[in-house]
C-alpha positions as CSV (number, residue, x, y, z in Angstrom):
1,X,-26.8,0.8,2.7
2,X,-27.7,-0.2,-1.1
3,X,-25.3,-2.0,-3.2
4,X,-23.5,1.0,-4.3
5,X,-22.5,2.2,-0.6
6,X,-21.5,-1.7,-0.1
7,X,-19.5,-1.3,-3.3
8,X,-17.8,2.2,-2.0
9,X,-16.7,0.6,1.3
10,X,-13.4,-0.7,1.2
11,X,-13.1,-2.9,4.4
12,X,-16.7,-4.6,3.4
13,X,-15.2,-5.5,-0.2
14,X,-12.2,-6.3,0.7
15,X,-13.2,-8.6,3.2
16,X,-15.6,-10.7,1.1
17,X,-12.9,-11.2,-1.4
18,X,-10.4,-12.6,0.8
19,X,-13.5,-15.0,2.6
20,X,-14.8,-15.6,-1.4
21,X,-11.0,-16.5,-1.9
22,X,-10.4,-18.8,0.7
23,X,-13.4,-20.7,0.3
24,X,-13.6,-20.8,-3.9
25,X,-10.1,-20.4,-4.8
26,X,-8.3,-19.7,-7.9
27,X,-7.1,-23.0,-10.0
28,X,-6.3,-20.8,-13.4
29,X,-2.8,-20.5,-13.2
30,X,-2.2,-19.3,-16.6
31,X,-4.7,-16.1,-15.8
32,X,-2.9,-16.1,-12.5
33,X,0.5,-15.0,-13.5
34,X,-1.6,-12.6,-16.0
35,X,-4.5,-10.9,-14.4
36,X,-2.9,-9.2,-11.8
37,X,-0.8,-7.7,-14.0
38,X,-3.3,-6.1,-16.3
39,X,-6.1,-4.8,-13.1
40,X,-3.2,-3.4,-11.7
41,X,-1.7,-1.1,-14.8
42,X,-5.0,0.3,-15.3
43,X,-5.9,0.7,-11.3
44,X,-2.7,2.1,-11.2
45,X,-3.3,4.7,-14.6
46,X,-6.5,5.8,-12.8
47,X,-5.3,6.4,-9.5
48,X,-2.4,8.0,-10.8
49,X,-4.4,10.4,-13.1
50,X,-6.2,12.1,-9.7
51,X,-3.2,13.3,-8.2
52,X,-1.7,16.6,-9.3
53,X,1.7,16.4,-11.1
54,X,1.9,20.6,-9.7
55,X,4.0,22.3,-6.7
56,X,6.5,18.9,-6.8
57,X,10.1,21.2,-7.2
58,X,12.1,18.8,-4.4
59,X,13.9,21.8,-3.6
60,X,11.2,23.9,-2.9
61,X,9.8,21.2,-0.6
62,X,12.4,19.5,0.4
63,X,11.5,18.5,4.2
64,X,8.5,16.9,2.5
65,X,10.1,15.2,-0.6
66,X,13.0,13.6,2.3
67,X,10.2,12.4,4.9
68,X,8.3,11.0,2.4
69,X,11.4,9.2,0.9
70,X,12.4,8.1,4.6
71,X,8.6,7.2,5.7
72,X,8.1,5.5,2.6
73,X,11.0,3.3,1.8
74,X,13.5,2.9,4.1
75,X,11.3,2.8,7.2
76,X,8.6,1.2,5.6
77,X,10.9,-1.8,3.7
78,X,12.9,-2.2,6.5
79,X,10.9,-5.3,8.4
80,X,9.8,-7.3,5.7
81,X,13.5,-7.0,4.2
82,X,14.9,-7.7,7.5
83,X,12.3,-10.8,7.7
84,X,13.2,-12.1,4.2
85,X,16.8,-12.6,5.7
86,X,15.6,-15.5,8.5
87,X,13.9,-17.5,5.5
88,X,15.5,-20.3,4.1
89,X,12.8,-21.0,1.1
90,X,13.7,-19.0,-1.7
91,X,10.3,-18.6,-3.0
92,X,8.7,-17.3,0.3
93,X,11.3,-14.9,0.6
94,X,11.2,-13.2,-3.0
95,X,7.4,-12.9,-1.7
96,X,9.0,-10.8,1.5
97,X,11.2,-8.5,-1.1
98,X,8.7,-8.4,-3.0
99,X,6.6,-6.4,-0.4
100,X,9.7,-4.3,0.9
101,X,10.0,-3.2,-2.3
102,X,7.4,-2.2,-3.3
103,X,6.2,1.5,-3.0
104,X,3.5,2.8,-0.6
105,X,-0.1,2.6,-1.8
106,X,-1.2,5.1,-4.2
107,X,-4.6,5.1,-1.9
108,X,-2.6,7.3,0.4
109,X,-3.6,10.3,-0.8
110,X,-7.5,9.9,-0.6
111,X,-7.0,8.0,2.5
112,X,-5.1,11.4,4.0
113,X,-8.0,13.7,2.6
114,X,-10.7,11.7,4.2
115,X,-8.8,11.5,7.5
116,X,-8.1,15.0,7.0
117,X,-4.0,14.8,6.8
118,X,-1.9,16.9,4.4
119,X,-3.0,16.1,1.1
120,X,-0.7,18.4,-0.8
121,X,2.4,16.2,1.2
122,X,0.4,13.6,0.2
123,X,0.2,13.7,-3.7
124,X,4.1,15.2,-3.9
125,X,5.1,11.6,-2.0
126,X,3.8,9.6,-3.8
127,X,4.2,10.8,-7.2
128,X,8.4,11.3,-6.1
129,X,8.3,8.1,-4.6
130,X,6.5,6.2,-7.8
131,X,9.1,8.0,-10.1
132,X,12.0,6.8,-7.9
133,X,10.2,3.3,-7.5
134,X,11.4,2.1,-10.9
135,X,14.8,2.6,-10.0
136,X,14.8,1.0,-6.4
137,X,12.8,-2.0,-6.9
138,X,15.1,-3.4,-9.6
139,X,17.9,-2.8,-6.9
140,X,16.2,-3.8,-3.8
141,X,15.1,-7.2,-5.4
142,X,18.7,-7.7,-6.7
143,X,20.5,-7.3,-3.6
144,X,17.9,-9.4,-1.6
145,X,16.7,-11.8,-4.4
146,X,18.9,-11.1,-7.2
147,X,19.4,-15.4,-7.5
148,X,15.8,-16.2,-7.7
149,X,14.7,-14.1,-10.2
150,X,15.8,-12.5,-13.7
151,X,16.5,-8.4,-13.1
152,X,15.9,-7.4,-16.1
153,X,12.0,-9.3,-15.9
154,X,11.3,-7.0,-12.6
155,X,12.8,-4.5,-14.8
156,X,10.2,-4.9,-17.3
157,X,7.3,-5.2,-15.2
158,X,8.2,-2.1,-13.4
159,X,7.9,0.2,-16.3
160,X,4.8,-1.5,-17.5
161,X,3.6,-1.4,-13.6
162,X,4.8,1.8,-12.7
163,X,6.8,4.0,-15.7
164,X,3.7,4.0,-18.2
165,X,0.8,4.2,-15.9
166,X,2.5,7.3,-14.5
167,X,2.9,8.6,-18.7
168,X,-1.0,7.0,-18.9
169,X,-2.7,9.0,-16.1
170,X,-2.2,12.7,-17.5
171,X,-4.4,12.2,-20.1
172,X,-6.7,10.5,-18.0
173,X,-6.4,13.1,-15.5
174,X,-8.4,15.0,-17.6
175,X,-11.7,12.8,-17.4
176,X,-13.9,13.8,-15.2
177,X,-14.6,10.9,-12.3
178,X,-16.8,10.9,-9.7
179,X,-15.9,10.5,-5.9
180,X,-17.4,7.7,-5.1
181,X,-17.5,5.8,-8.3
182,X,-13.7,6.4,-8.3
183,X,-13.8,4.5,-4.4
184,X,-16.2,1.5,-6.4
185,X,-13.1,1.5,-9.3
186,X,-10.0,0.9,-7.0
187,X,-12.3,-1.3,-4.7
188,X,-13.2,-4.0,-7.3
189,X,-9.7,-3.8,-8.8
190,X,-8.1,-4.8,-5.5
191,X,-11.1,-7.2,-5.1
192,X,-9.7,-8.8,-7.8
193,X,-6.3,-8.8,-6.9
194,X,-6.9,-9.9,-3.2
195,X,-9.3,-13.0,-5.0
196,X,-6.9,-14.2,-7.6
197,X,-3.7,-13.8,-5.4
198,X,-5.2,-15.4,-1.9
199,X,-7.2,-18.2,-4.4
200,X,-3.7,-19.2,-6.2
201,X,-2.6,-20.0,-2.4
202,X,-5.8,-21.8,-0.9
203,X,-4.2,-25.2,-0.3
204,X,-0.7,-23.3,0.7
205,X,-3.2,-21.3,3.6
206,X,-4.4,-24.8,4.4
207,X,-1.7,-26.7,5.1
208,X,1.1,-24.3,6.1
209,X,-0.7,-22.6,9.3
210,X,3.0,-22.3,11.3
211,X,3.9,-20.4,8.4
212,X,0.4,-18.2,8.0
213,X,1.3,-17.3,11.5
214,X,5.0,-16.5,10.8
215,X,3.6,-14.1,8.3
216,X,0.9,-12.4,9.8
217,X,3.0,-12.0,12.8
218,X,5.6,-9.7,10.7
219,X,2.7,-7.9,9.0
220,X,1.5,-7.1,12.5
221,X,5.1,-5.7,13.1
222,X,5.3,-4.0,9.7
223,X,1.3,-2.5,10.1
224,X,0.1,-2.1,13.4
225,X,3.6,-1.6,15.5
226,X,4.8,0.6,13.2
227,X,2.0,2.5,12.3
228,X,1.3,3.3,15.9
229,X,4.4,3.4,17.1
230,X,5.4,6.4,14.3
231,X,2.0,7.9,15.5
232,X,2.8,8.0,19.3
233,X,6.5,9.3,18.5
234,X,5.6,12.1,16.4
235,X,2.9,13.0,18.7
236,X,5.2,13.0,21.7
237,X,7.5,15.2,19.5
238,X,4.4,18.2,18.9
239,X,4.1,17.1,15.2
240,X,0.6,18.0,14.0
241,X,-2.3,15.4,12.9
242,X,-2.3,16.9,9.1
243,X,1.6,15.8,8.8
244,X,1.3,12.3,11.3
245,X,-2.0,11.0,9.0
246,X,0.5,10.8,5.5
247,X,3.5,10.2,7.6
248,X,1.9,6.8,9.1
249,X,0.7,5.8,5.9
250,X,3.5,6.0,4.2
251,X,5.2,4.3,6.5
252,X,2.9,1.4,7.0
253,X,0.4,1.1,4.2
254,X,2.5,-0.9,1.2
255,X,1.0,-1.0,-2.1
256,X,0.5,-5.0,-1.9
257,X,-0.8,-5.1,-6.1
258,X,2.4,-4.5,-7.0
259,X,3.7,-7.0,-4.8
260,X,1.4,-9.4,-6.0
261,X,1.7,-8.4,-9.8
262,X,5.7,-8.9,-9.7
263,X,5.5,-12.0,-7.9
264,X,3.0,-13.7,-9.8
265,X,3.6,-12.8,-12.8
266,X,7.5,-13.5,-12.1
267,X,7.5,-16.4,-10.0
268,X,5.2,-19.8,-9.3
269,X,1.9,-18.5,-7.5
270,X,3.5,-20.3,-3.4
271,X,6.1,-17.4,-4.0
272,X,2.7,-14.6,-3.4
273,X,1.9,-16.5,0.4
274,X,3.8,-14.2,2.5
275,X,2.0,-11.4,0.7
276,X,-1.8,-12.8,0.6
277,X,-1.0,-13.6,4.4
278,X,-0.2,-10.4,5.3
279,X,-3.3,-9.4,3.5
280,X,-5.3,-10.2,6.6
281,X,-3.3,-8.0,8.7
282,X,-3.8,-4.9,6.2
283,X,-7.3,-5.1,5.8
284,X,-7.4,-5.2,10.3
285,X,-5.0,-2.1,9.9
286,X,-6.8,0.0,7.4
287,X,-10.3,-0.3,9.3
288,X,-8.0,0.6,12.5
289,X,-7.1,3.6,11.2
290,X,-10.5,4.6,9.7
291,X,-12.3,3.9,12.6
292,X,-10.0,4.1,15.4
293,X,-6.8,6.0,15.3
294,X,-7.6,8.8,13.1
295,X,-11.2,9.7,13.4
296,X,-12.9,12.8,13.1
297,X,-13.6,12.9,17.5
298,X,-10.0,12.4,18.0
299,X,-9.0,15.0,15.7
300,X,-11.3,17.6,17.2
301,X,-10.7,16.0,20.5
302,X,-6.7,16.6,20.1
303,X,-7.1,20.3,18.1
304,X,-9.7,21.7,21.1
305,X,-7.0,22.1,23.7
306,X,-4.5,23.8,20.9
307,X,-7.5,26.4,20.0
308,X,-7.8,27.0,23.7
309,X,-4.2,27.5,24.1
310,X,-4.1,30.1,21.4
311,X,-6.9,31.9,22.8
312,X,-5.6,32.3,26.0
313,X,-2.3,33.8,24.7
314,X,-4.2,36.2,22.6
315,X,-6.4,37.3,25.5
């Protein structure tokens, strides 16, 4: 594999920033509270501009429009919200807000096509659940962290994180970009974010292991028992792999650089551990689900006895 498929691979880069992190660390804290802010507007103005704005009438669709909404905040805020209750620090749990509120990652929609999901439910989630985003994470963050920091700041980063990249990305939409050096895009710019957030915290990862644990242990509950335990449910029920691949992302796969932006750009960089710690968890969790839970054999493996089914029915 040259440097360019090492570039393309999303577990391999995101990896080696969170080892480069831990080991180098980020001392700027003045670039900090700014960086993340900037890589993720534009990550979020490119990743934006590949997803269609067409066929998103919520009344036309609207058993897709509600699941996504369900999937992808109430179900998916609900454990780190919950969690953010038991903490006493007020810092630590802004950082676990921070993650309930944000939205789903915008990677959900490539990540559905490659592990051949309903990409068309895809793209109209997340596009109704970005739009709604910058009305709900004001309110989330004010009924769960309203007395550690200023509304109308989260307020302001939203539209800058959210409102204008979604304005940004239709006339981006219209430059052409390659597959894979789209894949090398989004993977640096999260590189980035994973380097500069998980560096800010190097001596907090250190010294605070009970608490690294704490944290992992409900991004385990908010990833991996989630994720698996939507995917075993709607299985059980007959729902088909095309709808259970978005469904389970939604669900479990936050969008942890707008996380990060708000809280280091709102708060001191110890508020962003809870988040960088779960970081671990998410890169385990995506590579799960790549390789293990929805591959290519398991799809074919699961549709073989459907096919057979229908073929004895016809005959």
């Amino acid at each position: 594999m040259g440097i360019k498929g090492l570039l393309g691979n999303s577990s391999f880069i995101m990896v080696l920033a969170l080892v480069l992190a831990l080991i180098i660390g980020f001392p700027y804290r003045d670039l900090g509270s700014k960086i993340p802010l900037i890589v993720l507007a534009v990550m979020m103005t490119v990743s934006l501009s590949r997803i269609s704005f067409s066929n998103l009438n919520p009344i036309k669709h609207k058993t897709s429009v509600l699941r996504a909404l369900i999937l992808g905040t109430l179900v998916a805020s609900f454990i780190p919200l919950a969690a953010s209750l038991f903490i006493d620090d007020p810092l630590y749990k802004a950082g676990l807000v921070f993650i309930g509120a944000a939205p789903f990652a915008a990677s959900v929609v490539p990540l559905s096509f490659i592990m051949k999901g309903d990409v068309e439910h895809a793209a109209r989630g997340t596009i109704i659940v970005y739009l709604l985003s910058i009305i709900y994470i004001p309110v989330i963050v004010k009924l769960f962290a309203g007395e550690t920091v200023s509304i109308l700041d989260v307020v302001g980063y939203v539209v800058i994180l959210v409102l204008i990249p979604i304005i940004l990305s239709r006339p981006v939409s219209r430059v052409k970009i390659s597959t894979s050096s789209m894949q090398i895009f989004v993977n640096l710019c999260v590189a980035i974010l994973i380097f500069v957030s998980v560096g800010s915290n190097k001596n907090i990862f250190e010294s605070e292991t009970s608490l690294l644990l704490i944290f992992m242990g409900i991004a385990v509950l908010r990833t991996f028992v989630l994720g698996l335990g939507l995917e075993y449910l709607e299985k059980k029920c007959g729902i088909a792999w095309e709808q259970r691949v978005p469904d389970v992302l939604m669900a479990s796969y936050k969008n942890k650089g707008v996380a990060i932006a708000l809280t280091m750009g709102l708060l001191p960089p110890a508020a962003a551990f809870p988040i960088t710690a779960s970081i671990i968890i998410e890169v385990c969790w995506v590579i799960c689900m790549d390789r293990f839970l929805f591959t290519s054999k398991r799809r074919e493996k699961e549709i073989r006895p459907e096919s057979a089914s229908t073929q004895s029915m016809d005959a």
